[in-house]
DRENDO-1510 file (C-alpha; in Angstrom, 1 decimal, always signed):
<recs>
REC; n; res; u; v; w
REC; 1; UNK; -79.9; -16.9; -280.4 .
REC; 2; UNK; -84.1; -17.9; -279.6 .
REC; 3; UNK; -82.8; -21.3; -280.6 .
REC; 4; UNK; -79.7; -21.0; -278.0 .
REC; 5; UNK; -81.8; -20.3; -275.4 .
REC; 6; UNK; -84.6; -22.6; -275.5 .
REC; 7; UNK; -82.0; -25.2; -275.9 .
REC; 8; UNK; -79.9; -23.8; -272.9 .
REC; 9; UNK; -83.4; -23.7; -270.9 .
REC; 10; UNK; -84.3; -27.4; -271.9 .
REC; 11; UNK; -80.8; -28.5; -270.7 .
REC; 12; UNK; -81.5; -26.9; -267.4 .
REC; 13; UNK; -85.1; -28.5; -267.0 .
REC; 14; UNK; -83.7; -31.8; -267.9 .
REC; 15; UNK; -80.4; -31.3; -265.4 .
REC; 16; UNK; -82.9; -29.6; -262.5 .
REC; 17; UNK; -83.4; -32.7; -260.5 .
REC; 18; UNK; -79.8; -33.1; -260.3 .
REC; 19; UNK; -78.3; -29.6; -259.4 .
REC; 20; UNK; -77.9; -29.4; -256.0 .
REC; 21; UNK; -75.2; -32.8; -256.4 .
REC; 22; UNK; -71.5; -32.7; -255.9 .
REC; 23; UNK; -70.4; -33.3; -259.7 .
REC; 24; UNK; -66.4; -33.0; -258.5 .
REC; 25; UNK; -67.4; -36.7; -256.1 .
REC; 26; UNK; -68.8; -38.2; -259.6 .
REC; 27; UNK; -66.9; -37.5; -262.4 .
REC; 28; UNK; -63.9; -38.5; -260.0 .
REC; 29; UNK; -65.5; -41.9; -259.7 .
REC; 30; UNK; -66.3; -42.0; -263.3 .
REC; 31; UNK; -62.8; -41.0; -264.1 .
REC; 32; UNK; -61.2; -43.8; -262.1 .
REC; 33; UNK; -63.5; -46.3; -263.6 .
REC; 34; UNK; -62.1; -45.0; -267.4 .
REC; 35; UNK; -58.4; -45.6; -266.2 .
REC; 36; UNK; -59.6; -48.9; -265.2 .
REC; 37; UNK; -61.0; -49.7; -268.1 .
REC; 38; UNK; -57.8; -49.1; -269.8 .
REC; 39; UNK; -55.2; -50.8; -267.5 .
REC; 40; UNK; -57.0; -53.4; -267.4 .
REC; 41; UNK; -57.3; -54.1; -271.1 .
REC; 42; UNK; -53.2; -53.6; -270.8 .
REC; 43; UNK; -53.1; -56.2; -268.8 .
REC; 44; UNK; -55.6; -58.7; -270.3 .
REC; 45; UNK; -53.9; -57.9; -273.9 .
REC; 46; UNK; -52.1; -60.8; -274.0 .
REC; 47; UNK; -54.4; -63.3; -272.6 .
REC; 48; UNK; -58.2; -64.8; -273.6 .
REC; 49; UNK; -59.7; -62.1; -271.3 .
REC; 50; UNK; -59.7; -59.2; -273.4 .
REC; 51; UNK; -63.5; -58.6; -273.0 .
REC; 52; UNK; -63.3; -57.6; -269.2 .
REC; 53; UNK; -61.8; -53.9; -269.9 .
REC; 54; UNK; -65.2; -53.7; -271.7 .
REC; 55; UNK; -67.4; -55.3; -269.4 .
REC; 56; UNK; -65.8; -53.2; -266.7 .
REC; 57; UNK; -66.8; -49.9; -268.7 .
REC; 58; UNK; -70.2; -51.1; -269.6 .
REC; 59; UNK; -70.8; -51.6; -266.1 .
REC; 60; UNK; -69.4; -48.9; -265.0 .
REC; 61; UNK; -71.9; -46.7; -267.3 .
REC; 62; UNK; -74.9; -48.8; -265.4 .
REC; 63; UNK; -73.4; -48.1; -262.5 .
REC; 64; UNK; -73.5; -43.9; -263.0 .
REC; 65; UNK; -77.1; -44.5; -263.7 .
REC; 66; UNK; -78.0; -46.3; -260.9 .
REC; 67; UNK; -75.9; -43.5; -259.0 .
REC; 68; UNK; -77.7; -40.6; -260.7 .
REC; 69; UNK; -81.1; -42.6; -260.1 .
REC; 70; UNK; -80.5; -43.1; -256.5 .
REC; 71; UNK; -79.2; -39.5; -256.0 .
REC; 72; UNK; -82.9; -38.5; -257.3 .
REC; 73; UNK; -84.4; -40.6; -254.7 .
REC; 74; UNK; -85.2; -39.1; -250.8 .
REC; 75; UNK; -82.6; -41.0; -249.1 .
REC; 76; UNK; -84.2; -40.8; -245.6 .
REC; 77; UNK; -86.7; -43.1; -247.0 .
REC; 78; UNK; -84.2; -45.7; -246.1 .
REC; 79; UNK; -84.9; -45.5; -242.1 .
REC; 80; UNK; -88.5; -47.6; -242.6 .
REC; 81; UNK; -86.4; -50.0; -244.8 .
REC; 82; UNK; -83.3; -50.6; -242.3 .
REC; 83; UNK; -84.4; -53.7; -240.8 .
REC; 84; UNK; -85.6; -55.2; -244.5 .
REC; 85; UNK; -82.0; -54.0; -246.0 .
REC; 86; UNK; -80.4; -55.8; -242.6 .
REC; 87; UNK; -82.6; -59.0; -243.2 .
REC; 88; UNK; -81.8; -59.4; -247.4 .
REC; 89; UNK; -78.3; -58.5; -246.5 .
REC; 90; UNK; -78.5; -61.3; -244.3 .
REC; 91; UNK; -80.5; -63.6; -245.9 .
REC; 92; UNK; -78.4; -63.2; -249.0 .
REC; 93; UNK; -75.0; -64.5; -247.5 .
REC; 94; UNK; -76.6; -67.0; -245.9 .
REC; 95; UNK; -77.6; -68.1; -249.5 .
REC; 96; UNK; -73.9; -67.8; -250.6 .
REC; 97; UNK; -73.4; -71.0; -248.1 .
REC; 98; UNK; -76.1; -73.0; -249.8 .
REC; 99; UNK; -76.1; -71.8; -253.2 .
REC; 100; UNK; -73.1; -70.5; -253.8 .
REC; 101; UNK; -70.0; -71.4; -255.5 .
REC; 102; UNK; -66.5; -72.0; -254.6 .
REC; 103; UNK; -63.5; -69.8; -256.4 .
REC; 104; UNK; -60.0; -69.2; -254.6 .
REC; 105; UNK; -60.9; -71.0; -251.8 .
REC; 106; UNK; -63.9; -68.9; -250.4 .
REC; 107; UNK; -67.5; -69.6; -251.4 .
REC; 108; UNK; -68.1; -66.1; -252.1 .
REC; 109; UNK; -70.4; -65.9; -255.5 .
REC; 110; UNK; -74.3; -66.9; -256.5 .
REC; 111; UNK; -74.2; -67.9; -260.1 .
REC; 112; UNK; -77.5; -65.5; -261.5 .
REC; 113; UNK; -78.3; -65.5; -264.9 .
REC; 114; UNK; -74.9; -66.5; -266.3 .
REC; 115; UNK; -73.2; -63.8; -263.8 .
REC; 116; UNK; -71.2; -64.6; -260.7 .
REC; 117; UNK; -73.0; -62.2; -258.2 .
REC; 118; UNK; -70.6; -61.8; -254.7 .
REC; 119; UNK; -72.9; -60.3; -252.2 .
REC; 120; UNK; -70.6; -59.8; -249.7 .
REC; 121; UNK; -70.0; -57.1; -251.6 .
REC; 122; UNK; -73.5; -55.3; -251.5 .
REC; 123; UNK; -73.9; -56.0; -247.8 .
REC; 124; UNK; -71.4; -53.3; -247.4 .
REC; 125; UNK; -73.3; -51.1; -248.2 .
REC; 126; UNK; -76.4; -53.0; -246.3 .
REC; 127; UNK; -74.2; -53.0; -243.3 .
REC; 128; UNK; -73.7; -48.7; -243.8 .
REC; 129; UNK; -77.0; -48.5; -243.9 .
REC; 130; UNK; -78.4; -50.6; -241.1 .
REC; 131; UNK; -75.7; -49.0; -238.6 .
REC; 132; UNK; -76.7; -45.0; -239.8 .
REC; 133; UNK; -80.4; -45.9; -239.5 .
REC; 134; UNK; -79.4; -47.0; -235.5 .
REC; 135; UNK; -77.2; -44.4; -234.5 .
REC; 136; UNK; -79.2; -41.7; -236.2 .
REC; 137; UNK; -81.4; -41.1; -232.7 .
REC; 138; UNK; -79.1; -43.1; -230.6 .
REC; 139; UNK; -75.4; -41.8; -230.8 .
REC; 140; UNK; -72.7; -43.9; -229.0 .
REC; 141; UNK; -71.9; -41.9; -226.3 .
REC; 142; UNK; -73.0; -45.1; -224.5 .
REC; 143; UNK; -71.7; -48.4; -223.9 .
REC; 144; UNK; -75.3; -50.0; -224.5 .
REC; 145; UNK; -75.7; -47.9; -228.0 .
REC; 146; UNK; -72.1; -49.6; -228.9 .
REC; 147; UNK; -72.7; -52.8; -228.1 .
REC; 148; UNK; -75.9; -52.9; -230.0 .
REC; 149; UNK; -73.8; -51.5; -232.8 .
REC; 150; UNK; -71.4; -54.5; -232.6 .
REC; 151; UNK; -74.1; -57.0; -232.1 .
REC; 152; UNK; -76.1; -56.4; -235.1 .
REC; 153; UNK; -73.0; -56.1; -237.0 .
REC; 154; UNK; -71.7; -59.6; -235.8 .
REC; 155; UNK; -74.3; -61.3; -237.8 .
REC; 156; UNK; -73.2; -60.4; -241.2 .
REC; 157; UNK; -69.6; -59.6; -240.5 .
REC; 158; UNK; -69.4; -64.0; -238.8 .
REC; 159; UNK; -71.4; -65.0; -242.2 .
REC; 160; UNK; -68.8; -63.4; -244.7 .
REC; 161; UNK; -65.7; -64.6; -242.2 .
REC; 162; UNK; -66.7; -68.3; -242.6 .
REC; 163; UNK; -67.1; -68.3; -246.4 .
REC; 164; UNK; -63.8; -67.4; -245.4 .
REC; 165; UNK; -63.0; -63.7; -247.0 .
REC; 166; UNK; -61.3; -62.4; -244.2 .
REC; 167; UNK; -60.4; -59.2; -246.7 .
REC; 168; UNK; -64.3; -58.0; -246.6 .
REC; 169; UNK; -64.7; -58.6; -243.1 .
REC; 170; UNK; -62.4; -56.3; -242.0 .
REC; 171; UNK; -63.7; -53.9; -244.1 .
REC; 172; UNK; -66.5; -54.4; -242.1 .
REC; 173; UNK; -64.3; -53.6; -239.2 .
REC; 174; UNK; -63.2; -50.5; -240.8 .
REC; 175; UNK; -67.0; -48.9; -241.7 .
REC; 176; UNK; -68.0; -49.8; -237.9 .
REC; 177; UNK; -65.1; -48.0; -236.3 .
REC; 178; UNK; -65.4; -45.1; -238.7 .
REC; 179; UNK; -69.0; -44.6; -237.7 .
REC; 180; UNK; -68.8; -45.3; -234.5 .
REC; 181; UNK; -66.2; -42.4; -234.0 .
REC; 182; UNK; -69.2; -40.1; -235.7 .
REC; 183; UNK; -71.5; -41.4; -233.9 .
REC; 184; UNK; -69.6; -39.3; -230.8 .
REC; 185; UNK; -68.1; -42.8; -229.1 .
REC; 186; UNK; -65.2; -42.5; -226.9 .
REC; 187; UNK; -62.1; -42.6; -228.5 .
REC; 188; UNK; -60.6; -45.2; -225.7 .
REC; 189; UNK; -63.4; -47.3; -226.4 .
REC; 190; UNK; -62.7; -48.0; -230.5 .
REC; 191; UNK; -59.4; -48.6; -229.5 .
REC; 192; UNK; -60.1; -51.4; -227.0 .
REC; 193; UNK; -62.1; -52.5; -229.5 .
REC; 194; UNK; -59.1; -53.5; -231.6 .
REC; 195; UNK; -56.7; -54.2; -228.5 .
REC; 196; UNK; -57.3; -57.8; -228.9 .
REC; 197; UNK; -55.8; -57.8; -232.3 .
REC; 198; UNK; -53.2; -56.2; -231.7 .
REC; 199; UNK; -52.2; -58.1; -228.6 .
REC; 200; UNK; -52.0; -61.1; -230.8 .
REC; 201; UNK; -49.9; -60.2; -233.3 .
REC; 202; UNK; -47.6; -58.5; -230.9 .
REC; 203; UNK; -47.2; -61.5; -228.6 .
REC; 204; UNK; -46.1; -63.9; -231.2 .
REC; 205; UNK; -43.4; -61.0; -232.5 .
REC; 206; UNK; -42.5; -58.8; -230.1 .
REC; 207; UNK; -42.6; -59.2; -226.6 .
REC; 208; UNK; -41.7; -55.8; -225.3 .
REC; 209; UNK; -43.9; -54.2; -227.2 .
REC; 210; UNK; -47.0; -56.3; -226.1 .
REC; 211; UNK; -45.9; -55.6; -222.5 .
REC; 212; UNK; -46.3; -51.9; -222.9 .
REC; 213; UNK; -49.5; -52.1; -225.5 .
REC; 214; UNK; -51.1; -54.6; -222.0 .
REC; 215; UNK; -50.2; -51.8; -219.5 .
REC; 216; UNK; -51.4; -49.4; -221.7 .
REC; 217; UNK; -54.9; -51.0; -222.9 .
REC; 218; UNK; -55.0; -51.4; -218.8 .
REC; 219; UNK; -54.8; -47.7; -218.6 .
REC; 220; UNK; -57.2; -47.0; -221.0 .
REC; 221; UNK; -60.2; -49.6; -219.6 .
REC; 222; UNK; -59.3; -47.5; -216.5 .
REC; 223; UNK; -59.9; -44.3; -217.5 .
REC; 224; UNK; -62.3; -44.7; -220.0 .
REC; 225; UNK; -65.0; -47.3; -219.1 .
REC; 226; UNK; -67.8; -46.9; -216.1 .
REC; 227; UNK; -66.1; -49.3; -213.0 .
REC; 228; UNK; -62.8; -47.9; -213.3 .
REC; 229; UNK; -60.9; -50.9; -211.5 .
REC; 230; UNK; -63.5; -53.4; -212.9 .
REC; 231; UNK; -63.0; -51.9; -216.3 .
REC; 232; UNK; -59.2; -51.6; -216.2 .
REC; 233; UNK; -58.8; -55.2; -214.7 .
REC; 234; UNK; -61.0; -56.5; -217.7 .
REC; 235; UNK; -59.1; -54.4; -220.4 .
REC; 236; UNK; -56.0; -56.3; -219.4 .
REC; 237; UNK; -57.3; -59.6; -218.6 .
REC; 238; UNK; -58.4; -59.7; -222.4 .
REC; 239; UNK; -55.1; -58.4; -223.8 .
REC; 240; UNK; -53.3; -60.9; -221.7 .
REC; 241; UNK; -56.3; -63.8; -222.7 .
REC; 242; UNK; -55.6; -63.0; -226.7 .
REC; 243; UNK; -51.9; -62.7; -226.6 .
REC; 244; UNK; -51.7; -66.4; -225.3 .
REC; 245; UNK; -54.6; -67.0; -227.4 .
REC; 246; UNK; -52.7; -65.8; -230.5 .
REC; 247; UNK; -49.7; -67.7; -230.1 .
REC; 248; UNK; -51.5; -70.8; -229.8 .
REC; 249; UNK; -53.5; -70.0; -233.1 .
REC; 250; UNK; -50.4; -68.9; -234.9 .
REC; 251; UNK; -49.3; -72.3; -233.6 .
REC; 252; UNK; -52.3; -74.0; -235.2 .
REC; 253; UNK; -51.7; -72.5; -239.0 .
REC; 254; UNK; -50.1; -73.9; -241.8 .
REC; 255; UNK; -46.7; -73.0; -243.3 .
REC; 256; UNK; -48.1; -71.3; -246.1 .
REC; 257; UNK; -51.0; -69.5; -244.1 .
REC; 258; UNK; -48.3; -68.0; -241.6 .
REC; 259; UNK; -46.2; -66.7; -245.2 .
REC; 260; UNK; -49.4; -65.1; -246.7 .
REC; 261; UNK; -49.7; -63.1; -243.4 .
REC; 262; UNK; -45.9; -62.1; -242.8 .
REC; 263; UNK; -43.7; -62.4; -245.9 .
REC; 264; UNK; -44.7; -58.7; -246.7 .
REC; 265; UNK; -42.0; -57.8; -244.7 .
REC; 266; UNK; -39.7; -60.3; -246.4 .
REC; 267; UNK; -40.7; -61.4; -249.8 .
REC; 268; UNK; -37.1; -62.3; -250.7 .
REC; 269; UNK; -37.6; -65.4; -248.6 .
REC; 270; UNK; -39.7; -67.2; -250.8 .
REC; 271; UNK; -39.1; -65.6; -253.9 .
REC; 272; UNK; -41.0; -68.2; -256.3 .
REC; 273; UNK; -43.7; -68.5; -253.9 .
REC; 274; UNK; -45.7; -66.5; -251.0 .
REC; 275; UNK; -43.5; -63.5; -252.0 .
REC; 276; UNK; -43.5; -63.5; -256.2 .
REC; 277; UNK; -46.5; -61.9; -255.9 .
REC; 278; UNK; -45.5; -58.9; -254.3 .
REC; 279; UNK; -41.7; -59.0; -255.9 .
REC; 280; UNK; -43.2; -58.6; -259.3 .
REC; 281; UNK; -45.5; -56.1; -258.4 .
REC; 282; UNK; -42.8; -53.8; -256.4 .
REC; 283; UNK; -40.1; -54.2; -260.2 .
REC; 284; UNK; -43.0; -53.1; -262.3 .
REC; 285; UNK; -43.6; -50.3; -260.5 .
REC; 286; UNK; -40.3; -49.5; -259.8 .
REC; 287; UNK; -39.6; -49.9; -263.6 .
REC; 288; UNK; -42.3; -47.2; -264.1 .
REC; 289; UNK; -40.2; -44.4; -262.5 .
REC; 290; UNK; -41.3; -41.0; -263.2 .
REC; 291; UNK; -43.7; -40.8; -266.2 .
REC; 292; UNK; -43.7; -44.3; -266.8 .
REC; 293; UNK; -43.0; -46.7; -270.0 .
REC; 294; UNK; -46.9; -45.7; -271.8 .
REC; 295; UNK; -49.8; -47.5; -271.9 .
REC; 296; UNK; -48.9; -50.8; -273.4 .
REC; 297; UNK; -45.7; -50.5; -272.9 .
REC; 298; UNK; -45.4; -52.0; -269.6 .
REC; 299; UNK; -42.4; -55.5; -270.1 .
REC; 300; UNK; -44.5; -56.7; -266.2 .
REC; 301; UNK; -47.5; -56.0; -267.6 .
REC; 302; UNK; -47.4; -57.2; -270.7 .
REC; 303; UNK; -45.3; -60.2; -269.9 .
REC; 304; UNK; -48.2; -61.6; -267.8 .
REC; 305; UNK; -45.5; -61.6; -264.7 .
REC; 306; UNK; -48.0; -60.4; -262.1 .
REC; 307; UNK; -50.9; -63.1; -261.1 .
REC; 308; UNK; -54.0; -61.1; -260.8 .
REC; 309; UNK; -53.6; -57.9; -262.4 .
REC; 310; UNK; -56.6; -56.6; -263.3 .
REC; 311; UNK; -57.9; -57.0; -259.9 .
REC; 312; UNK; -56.3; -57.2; -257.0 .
REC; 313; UNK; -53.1; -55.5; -258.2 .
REC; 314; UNK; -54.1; -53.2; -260.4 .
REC; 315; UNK; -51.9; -50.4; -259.2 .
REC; 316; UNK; -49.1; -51.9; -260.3 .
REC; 317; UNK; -50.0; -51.8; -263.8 .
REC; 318; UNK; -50.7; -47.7; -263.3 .
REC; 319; UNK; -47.1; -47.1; -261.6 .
REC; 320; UNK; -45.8; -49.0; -264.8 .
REC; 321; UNK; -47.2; -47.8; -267.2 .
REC; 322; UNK; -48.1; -44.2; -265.8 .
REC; 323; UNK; -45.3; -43.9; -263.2 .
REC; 324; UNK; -44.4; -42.0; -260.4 .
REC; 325; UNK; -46.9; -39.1; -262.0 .
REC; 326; UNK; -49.8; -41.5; -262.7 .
REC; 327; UNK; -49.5; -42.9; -259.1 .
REC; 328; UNK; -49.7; -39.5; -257.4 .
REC; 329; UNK; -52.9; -38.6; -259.9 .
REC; 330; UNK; -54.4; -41.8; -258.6 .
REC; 331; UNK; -53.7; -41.4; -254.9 .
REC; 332; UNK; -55.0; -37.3; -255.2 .
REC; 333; UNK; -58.3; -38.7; -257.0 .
REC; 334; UNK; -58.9; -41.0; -254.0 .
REC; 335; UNK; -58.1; -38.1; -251.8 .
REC; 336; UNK; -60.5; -35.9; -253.5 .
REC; 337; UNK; -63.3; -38.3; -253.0 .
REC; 338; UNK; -62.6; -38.5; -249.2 .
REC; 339; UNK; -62.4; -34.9; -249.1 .
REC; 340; UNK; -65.9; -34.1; -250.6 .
REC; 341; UNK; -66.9; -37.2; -248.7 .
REC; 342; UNK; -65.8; -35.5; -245.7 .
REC; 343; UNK; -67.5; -31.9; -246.9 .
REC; 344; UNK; -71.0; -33.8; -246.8 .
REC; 345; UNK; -70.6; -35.8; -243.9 .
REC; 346; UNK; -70.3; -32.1; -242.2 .
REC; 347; UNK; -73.2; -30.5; -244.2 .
REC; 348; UNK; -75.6; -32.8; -244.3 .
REC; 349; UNK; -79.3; -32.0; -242.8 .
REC; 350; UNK; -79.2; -34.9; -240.3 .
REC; 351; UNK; -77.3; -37.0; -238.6 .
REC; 352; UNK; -78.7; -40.3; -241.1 .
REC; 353; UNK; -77.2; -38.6; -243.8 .
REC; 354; UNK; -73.8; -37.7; -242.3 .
REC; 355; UNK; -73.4; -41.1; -240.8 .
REC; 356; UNK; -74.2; -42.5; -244.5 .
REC; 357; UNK; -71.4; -40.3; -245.8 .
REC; 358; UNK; -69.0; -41.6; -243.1 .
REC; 359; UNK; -70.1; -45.1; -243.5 .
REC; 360; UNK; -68.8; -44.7; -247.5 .
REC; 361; UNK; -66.2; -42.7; -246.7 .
REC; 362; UNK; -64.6; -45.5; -244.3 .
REC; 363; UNK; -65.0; -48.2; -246.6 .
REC; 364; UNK; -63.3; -46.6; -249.7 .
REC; 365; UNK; -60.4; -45.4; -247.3 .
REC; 366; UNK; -59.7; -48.8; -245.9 .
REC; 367; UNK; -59.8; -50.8; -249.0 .
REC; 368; UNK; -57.9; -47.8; -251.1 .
REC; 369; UNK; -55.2; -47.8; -248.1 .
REC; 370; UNK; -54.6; -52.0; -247.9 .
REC; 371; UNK; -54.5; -52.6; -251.5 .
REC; 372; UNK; -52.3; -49.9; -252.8 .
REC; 373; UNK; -50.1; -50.8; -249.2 .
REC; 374; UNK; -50.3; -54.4; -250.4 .
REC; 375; UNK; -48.9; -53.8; -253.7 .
REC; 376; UNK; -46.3; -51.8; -252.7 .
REC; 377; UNK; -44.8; -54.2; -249.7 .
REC; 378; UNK; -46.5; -52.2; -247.0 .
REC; 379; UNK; -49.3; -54.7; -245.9 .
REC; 380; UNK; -50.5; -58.4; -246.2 .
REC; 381; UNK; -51.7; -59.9; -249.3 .
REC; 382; UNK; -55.3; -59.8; -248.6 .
REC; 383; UNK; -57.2; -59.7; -251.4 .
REC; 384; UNK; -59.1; -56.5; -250.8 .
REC; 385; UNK; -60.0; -54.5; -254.6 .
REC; 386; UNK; -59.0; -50.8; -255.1 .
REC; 387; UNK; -62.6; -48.9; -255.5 .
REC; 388; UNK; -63.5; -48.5; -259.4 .
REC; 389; UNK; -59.8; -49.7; -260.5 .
REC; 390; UNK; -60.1; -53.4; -260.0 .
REC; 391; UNK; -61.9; -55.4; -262.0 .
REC; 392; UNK; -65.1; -56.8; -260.0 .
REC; 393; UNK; -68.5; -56.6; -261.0 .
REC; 394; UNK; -70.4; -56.7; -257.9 .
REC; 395; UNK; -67.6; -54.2; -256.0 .
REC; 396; UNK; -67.6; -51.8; -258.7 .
REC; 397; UNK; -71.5; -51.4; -258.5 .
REC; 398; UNK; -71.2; -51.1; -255.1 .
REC; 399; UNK; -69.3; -48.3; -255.0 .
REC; 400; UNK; -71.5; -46.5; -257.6 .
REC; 401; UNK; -74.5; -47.4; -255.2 .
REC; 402; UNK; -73.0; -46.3; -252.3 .
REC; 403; UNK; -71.8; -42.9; -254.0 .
REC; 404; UNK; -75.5; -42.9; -255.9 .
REC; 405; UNK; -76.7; -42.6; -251.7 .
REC; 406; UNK; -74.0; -40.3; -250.6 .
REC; 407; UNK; -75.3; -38.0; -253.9 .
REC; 408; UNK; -78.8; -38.4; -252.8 .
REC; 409; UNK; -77.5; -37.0; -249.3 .
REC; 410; UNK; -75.9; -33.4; -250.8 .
REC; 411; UNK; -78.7; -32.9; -253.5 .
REC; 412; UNK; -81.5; -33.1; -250.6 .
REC; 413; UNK; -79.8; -31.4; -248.1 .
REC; 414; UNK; -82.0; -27.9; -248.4 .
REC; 415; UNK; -85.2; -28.6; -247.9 .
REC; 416; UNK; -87.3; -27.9; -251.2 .
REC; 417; UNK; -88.8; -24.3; -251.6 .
REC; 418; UNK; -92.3; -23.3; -252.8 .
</recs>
């Protein structure tokens, strides 16, 4: 019993400068990054990649200690470093243009030490960082505070859209709007933001619908920005400017660049092409039904039928060979993490920390939400990875960093006691 005890009160000494973190938001991470590690060996088990549902777990055990590391570490520490995380962030995808090399048509990767390093994916969390460090004295309730926002996150977010990766630049979109929206801006405001887009698309597919979504961004600028006929007038000049705009640049694209954007809605139209992707994907898991056909088992899977598998549709291999079941366990894990994500976003000590949380939280809904809609037929083939399922190197120790600084944020939020 003596024995028990001491052993029991070393355990607690050891685990002391980890107690106060949310163990649920990382052994849901850690058990996402297992699963990986075996769908993706399913789907590498017929190829000369085997070695990647390894490399994937080995990783993913680094990556847990860089979390737990990070979660030790004061994470407020990070507001006299904000402008040096802005300027490597910057710095190192301006390096990707001179250094880096060119895979699937983007210049994405820095070849370090016999590893293909993508930092596009670390200045996510550079870009989370930099934007909670501005808006933690400086909310945007004002126009000023937003444009600053969108300013300094133009830099990074033009430098990763001419590589071209247009998947990680809207999930650059995606963390700015989310923390903008904590950061207490005006609703109307992140809307007009995307109005533009929108306008586009809707212009060059349906023309009744962009008259109303004009009228109504008109409405908006009205009521929501200072000059209320200024602002209203300039809300619709720009919707009308991008619609025309948009036409002319879906005018400008290529046959096979306008199919990768819209034959989601119609893969059946060229079947062998733009659309086998998402075809394959939609019979395998289709074929998975309710439990699924087991791990291995998979004829999609293990028939090599689906190009890029073990990254960018990786869900398809779970709804094969885990079905309808596996699929829901997946998409409750994700919802787990967003819900503690949410829980420390709301508890945190200051407003750094909360924005931190929402910063993470808005990347890992975005990316979770377009590639398990991509794979499924819901949204455009875009190349965006599912967090801790797809195989990826630099995004899969991303995520563990950026859970490592959302674990630093709950295990200093009471303020230490002597």
């Amino acid at each position: 019993m003596l024995r028990n005890s001491i052993l029991g009160m070393r355990l607690r000494y050891w685990l002391q400068p980890w107690q106060q973190i949310d163990w649920l938001l990382l052994l849901l991470t850690i058990g996402l990054t297992v699963l990986a590690g075996i769908e993706i060996r399913s789907t590498l088990l017929n190829q000369d990649l085997t070695d990647y549902w390894w490399q994937h777990l080995l990783l993913g055990g680094f990556g847990v200690a860089v979390a737990m590391m990070l979660a030790r570490w004061r994470y407020e520490m990070l507001l006299q470093w904000k402008w040096i995380v802005y300027g490597l962030t910057n710095a190192s995808l301006i390096a990707v243009k001179i250094f880096g090399t060119t895979a699937k048509g983007a210049q994405s990767w820095i070849p370090i030490g016999g590893f293909h390093v993508q930092p596009s994916e670390f200045a996510k969390v550079g870009v989370i960082i930099t934007l909670a460090a501005l808006l933690e004295k400086r909310t945007a309730s004002t126009l000023p505070s937003v444009i600053k926002t969108l300013v300094v996150t133009a830099v990074p977010w033009a430098l990763v859209f001419i590589q071209p990766d247009l998947g990680t630049s809207l999930v650059f979109g995606a963390i700015t709007l989310g923390m903008l929206y904590w950061a207490n801006a005006n609703p109307g405001w992140l809307v007009l933001m995307v109005s533009p887009l929108v306008s586009a698309i809707l212009f060059s597919t349906l023309m009744p619908a962009w008259w109303v979504w004009v009228v109504a961004m008109g409405l908006i600028g009205w009521l929501t920005l200072p000059k209320r006929w200024l602002g209203g007038g300039l809300a619709l000049g720009v919707n009308l400017l991008f619609g025309k705009l948009g036409q002319v640049m879906w005018g400008l694209l290529k046959d096979y660049q306008k199919d990768r954007i819209t034959l989601f809605l119609d893969p059946e139209k060229d079947p062998l092409g733009g659309g086998y992707h998402l075809i394959q994907s939609r019979i395998a898991i289709g074929s998975g039904e309710l439990w699924g056909r087991g791990l291995y088992q998979g004829t999609q899977t293990q028939g090599g039928f689906i190009p890029e598998q073990h990254t960018d549709f990786i869900f398809s291999a779970v709804g094969e060979e885990l079905g309808f079941i596996g699929c829901i366990a997946v998409l409750i894990a994700f919802w787990l993490i967003c819900l503690r994500l949410v829980i420390v976003a709301q508890t945190a000590k200051d407003n750094f920390g909360s924005l931190l949380a929402i910063g993470v939280l808005s990347m890992i809904v975005f990316q979770a939400v377009v590639n398990i809609g991509m794979t499924i037929g819901l949204a455009p083939i875009t190349g965006i990875p599912l967090p801790w399922l797809s195989y990826g190197r630099s995004s899969l120790l991303t995520n563990f960093i950026a859970i490592g600084l959302v674990e630093s944020v709950v295990n200093h939020r009471q303020r230490f006691r002597f």
